[in-house]
KEGUBA-614389 format. One line per 2 residues: their letters; for each residue x negated, y, z negated of C-alpha. Coordinates in nm, 4 decimals, decimal comma, padded with zeros to 6 digits. Example, Ala and Ser with C-alpha at 12.3 -4.5 7.8 and 13.67 -1.06 7.14 Angstrom:
as> -01,2300:-00,4500:-00,7800 | -01,3670:-00,1060:-00,7140
# end
This chain:
xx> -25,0648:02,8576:-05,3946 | -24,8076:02,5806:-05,5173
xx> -24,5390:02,9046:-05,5964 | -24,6996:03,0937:-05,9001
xx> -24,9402:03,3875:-05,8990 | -25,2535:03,3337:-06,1244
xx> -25,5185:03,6006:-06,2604 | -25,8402:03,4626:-06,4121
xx> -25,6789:03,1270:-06,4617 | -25,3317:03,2880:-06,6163
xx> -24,9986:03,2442:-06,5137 | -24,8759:03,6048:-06,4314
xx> -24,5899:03,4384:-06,2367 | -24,2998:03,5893:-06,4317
xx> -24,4863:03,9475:-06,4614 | -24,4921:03,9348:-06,0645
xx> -24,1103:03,8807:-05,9898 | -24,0079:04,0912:-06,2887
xx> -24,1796:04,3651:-06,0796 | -24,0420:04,2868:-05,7957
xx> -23,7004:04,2521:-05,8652 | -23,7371:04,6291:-06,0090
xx> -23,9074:04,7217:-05,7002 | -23,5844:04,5708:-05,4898
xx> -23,3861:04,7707:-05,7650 | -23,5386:05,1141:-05,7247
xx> -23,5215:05,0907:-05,3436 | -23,1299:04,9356:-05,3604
xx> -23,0642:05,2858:-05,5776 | -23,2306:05,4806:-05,3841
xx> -23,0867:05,3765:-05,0278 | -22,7481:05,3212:-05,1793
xx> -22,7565:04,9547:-05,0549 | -22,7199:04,6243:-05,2070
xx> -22,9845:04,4384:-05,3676 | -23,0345:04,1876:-05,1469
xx> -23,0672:04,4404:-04,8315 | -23,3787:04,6070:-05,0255
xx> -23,5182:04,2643:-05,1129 | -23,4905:04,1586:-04,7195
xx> -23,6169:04,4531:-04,6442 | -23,9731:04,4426:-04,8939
xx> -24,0884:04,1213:-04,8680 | -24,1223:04,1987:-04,4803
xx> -24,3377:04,4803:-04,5632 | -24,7052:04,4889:-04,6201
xx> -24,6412:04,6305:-04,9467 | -24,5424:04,2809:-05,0581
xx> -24,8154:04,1613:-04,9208 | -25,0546:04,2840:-05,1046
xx> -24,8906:04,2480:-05,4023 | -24,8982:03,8781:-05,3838
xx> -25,2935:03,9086:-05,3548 | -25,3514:03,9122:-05,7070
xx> -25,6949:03,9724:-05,7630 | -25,6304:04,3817:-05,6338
xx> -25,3949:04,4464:-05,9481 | -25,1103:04,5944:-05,7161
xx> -24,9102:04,3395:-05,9293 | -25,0350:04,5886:-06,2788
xx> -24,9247:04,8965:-06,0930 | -24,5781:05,0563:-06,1906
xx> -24,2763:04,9626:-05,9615 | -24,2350:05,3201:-05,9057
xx> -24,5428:05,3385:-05,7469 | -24,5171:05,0525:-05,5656
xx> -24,1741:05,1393:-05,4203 | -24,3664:05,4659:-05,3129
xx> -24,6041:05,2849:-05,1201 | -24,3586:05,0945:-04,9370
xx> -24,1863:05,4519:-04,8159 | -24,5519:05,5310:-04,7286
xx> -24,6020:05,2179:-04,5804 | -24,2652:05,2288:-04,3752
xx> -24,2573:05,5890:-04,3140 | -24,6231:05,5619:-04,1079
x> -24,4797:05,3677:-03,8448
# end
């Protein structure tokens, strides 16, 4: 992938870690920990998986709901 996320031949790369370093944000307020704690924490989920996967739009989605879905995600196992 050479370290950018592409849609239909555009470089969304920015968009991508704009969302989520709000993602890390929302989860670092809401757990009352430091950023870089929520950050370890989501990009060993399979939230952040799919949100790499560009062609499913996760990466379009607000990072409120994709901070939901990871307490979804984590809360199911």
């Amino acid at each position: 992938m050479n370290g950018k996320y592409i849609f239909k031949g555009e470089d969304i790369t920015t968009d991508v870690l704009f969302k989520i370093e709000h993602i890390c944000n929302i989860l670092a307020e809401r757990e009352n920990i430091i950023f870089d704690k929520a950050y370890e924490a989501f990009i060993f989920s399979d939230t952040y998986k799919i949100l790499k996967r560009t062609h499913n739009l996760y990466w379009a989605e607000s990072a409120e709901f994709l901070a939901d879905e990871y307490y979804r995600e984590i809360s199911s196992r």
